[in-house]
N, C-alpha and C positions, 0 to 999 in steps of 0.2 A: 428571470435569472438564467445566466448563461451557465451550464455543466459543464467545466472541463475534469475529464479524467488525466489524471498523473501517473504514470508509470514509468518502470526500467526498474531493468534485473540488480540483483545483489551487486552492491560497489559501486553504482552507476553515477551515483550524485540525485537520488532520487530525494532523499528527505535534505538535502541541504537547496535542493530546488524548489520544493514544497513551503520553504523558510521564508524564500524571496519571494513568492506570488503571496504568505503571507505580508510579509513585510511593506507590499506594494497594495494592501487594502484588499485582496481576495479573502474568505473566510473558506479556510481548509479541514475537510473531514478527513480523516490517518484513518484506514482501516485496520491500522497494527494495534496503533492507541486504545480502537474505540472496541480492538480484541483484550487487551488490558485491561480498561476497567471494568469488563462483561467479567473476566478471570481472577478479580482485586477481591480482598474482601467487601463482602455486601454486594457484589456485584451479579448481576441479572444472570450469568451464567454458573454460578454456583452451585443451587440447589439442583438447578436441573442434571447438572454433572455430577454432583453425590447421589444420588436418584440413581442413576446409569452407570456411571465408573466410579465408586465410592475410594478406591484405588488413587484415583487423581486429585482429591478432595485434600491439602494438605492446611492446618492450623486458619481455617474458615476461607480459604485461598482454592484457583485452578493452578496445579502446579505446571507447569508445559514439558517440565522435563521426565513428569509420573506420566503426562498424557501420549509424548513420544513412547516411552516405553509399553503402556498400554496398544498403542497403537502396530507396533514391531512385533506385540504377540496374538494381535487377534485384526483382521485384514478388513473383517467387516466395522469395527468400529470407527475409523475414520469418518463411514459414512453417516454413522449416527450422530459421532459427535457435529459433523457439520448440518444435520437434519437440531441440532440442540442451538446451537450458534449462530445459524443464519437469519432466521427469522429476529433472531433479539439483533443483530447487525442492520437489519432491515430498518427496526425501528428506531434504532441509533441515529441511522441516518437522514432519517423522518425527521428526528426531534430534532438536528443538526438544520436541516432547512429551515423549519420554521422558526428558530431563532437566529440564521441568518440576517448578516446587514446589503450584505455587500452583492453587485451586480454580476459576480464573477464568483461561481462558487469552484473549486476546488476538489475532486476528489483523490485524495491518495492513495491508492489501489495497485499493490505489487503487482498480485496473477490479474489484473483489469483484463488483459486478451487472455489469458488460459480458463478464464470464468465466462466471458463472453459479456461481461461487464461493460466493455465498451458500446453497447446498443441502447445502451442509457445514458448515453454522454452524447453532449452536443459537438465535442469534438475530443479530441487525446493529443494530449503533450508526453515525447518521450524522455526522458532524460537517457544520456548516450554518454558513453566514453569508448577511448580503445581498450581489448581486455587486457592487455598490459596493466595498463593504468586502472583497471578491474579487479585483479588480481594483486597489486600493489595494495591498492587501500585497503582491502578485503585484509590483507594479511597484516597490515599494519596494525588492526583494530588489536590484535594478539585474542580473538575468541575464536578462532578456530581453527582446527589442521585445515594443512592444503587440501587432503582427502573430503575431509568435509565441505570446505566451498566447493570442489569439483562436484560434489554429491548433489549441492542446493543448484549449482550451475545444470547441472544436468535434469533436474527435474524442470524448470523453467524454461522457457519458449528462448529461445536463442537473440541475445539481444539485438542482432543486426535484423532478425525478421519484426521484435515490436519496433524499432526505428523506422523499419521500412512501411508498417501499417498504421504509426502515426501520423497524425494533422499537422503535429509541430515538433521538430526536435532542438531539443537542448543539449549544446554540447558543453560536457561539462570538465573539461581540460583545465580552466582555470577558473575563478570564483569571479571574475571581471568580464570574461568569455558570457559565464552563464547569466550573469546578472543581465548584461545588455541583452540576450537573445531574451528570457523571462521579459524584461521592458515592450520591448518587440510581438512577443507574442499579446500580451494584454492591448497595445495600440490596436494589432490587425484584428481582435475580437472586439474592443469597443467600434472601433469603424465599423465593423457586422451589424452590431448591436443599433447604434444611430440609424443605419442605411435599410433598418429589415421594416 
């Protein structure tokens, strides 16, 4: 099974590129998703969060918005919570393999270079746009001030340097753009695949 990691910053066309390598027979792990149903009720992250930040714990749920705030007033919890989450993420993504079909597995992985994630992939596809067009969609969604995306923009690796330390980039200008380049990238990885 071939690893491709998937990445690009907020607004990039990253989960609607994620859609199309589904769509095209890859079987895709969302590391947002598979932080959702760790934080859903019954979900693997719960106890151990009421355990830790009983704060965070709302109606058998992880709230995200008790966890942000949690986190704005005490500097070392970040690192606990992700010492709680990573390892059930770990095994997420275990069980995610082995009930894989497909030859082309997918991973969806926002910070994939600010984790250093990328050294577990057999190769990285960027999703890219210009920030204009960044900045447009971002603010069309209406969930958040501009002050806020500059805040998420700013803590994330600048998207022009993950484009530049991708394998493959997607540009995703228009939905006909990306879809053909997505096509493209699965030929030159099955060619890989046949010739290795």
């Amino acid at each position: 099974m071939f690893k491709l990691g998937l990445t690009g910053s907020i607004g990039m066309g990253k989960s609607t590129t994620a859609a199309m390598f589904a769509d095209l027979g890859c079987d895709v792990w969302d590391a947002d998703a598979a932080v959702h149903r760790l934080y859903s009720k019954a979900g693997l992250a719960v106890l151990p969060m009421q355990q830790n930040f009983p704060e965070a714990v709302v109606d058998n749920s992880v709230s995200r918005e008790k966890l942000r705030e949690v986190i704005s007033n005490d500097h070392s919890a970040l690192e606990r919570i992700e010492q709680i989450v990573h390892p059930l993420l770990v095994q997420d993504r275990t069980d995610f393999v082995q009930n894989a079909k497909s030859d082309i597995l997918v991973y969806d992985i926002p910070l994939l270079f600010e984790t250093g994630g990328e050294s577990l992939m057999d190769a990285v596809v960027c999703a890219w746009t210009t920030p204009e067009i960044q900045e447009q969609r971002v603010m069309a969604r209406g969930t958040m001030s501009k002050e806020q995306f500059e805040a998420i923009r700013r803590k994330q690796m600048p998207p022009d340097e993950k484009r530049d330390r991708a394998d493959f980039v997607i540009e995703t200008d228009t939905i006909e753009n990306a879809r053909a380049q997505v096509q493209k990238v699965l030929i030159e990885i099955r060619q890989r695949l046949d010739n290795a």
